[in-house]
C-alpha positions in Angstrom: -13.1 -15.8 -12.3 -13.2 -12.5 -10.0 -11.6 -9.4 -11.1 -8.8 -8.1 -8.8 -7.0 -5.3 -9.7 -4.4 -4.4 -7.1 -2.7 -0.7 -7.2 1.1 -0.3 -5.6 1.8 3.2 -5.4 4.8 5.5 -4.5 3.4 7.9 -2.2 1.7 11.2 -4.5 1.6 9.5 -7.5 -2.2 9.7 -7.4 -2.5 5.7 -6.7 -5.1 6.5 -4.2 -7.3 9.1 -6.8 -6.7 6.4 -9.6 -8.2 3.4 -8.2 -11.3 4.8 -6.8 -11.8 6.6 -10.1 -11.2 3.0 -12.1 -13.2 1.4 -9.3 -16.1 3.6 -10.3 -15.6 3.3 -13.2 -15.7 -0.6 -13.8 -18.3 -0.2 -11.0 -16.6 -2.5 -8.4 -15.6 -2.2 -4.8 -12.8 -0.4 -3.9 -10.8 -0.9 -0.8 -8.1 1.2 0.9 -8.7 2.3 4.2 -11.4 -0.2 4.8 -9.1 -2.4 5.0 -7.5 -0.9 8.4 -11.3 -0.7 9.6 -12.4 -4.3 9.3 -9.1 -5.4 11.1 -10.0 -2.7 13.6 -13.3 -4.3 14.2 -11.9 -7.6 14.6 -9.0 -6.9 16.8 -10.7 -3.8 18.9 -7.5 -1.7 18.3 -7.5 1.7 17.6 -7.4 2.9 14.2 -4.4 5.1 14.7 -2.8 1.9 16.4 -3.8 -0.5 13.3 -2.2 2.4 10.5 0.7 2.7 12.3 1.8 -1.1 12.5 0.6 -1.5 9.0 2.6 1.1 7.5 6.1 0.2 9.1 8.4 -2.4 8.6 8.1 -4.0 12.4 12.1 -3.7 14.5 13.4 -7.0 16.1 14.6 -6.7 19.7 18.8 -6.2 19.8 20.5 -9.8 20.5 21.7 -10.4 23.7 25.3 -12.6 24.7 23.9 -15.4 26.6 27.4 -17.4 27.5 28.6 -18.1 24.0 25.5 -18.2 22.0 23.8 -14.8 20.3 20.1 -14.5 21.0 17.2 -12.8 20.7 14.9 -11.2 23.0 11.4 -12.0 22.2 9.8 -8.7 21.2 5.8 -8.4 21.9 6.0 -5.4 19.2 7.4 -7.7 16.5 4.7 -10.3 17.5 1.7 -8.1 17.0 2.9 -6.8 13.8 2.7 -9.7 12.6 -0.6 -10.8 14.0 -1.7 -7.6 12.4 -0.1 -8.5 9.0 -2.0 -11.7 9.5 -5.4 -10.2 10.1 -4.5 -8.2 6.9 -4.4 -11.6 4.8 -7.4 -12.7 5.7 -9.4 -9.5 5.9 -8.2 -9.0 1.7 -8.9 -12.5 0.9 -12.0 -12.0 2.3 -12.4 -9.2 -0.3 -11.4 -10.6 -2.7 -13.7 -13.7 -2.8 -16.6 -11.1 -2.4 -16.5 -9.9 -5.8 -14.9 -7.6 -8.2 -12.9 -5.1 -6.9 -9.6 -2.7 -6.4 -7.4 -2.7 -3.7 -4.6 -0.2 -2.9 -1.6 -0.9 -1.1 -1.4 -3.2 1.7 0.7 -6.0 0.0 -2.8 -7.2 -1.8 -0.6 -8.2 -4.9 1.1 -10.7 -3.2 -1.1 -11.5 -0.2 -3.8 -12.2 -3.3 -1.1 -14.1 -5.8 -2.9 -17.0 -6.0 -5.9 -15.5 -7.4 -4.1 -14.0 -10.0 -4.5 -10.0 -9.6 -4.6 -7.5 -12.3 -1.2 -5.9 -10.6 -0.4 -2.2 -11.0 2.1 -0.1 -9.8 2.0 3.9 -10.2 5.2 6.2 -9.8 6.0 9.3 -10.8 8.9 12.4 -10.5 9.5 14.3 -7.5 8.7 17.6 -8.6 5.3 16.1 -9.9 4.7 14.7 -6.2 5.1 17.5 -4.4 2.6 19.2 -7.0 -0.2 16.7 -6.2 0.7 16.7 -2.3 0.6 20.5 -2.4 -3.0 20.0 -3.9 -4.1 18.2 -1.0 -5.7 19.9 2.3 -3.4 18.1 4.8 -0.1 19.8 3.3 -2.1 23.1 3.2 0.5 24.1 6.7 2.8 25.7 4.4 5.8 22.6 3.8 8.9 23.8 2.2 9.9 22.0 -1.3 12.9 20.1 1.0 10.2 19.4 3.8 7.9 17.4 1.1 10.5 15.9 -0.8 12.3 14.5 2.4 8.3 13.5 3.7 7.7 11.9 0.2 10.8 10.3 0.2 10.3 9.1 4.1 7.2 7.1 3.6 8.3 5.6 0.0 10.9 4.2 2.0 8.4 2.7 5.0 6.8 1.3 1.7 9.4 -0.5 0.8 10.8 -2.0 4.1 7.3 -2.9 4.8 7.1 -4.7 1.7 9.9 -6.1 1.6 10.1 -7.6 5.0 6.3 -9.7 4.3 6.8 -10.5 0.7 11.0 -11.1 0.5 10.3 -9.0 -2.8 11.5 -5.6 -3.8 8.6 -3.0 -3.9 8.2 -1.2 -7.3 10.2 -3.6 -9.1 8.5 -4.1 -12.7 9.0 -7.3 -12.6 6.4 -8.1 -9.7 3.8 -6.3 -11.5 1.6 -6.5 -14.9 1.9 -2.7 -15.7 3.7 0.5 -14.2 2.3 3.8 -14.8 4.8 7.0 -15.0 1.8 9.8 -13.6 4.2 12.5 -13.7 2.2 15.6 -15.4 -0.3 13.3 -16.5 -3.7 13.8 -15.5 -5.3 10.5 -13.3 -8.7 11.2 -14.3 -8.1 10.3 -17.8 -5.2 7.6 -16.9 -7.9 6.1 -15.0 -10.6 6.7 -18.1 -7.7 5.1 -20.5 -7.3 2.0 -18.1 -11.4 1.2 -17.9 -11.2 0.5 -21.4 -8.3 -1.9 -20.7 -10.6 -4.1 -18.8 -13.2 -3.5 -21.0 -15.5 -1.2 -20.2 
């Protein structure tokens, strides 16, 4: 049986840092972003295009009074979100059946629930976010405490919408997941050295 280990991750947590670190550590593949680039090369979108739909839960048209009846205007944004979300399946199942590997975000734990995934989830404080955000070159424009926290808290909550709306689960709940990690002061290179040795290395 493959071993899939999928990481959910609230957003500067270190998710990211910690599965390519157990990755190469259990000396597997590890998949992230290239995930968005497979579906880019099967659907000839842009990158930026791809990221963007994949990241946000997709908006309905507003309903319409037809006569007595409520309805719906079809919405071609709604559609290819869900094309997109399709090509997603496929393009992580295809992964999956490769061989061993991680895979971070993208719904993998439940897209992959039939193979039975090693399911993590990573969370940590606020003020132990914004730390590891400040650490990283793209907030290096000089973001007030408020400015991170309400950016932390912004794409946590794109998360969750998106996950919700594909899985009809709540995202982060423990219950949807084999083991939750609190990172908060913690370092991830040795969370990630204590968690080889969980799957035996």
């Amino acid at each position: 049986m493959r071993r899939i280990i999928t990481i959910g991750r609230e957003f500067g947590s270190g998710g990211r840092e910690f599965g390519c670190r157990l990755a190469e550590n259990l000396g597997v593949a590890y998949y992230d972003q290239e995930i968005i680039k497979a579906i880019v090369k099967k659907t000839e979108l842009s990158e930026r295009y791809v990221q963007q739909m994949l990241e946000k839960k997709p908006i309905a048209s507003f309903p319409i009074h037809i006569g007595r009846t409520l309805h719906t205007l079809p919405s071609p944004m709604l559609e290819q979100s869900r094309l997109l979300y399709q090509q997603q399946c496929q393009v992580i199942r295809e992964m999956a059946e490769k061989s061993d590997c991680v895979i971070v975000g993208r719904c993998a734990d439940y897209i992959l629930r039939e193979y039975h995934p090693f399911r993590i989830f990573m969370y940590a404080n606020m003020e132990s976010k914004i730390e590891r955000c400040r650490q990283k070159e793209q907030t290096q424009k000089i973001l007030t405490d408020k400015e991170l926290r309400k950016s932390i808290l912004e794409v946590d909550r794109q998360r969750s919408r998106y996950y919700g709306f594909y899985t009809d689960q709540t995202w982060g709940d423990r219950t949807n997941y084999d083991l939750c990690v609190n990172t908060t002061n913690t370092s991830i290179k040795e969370i990630a050295i204590a968690l080889t040795k969980l799957f035996g290395k």
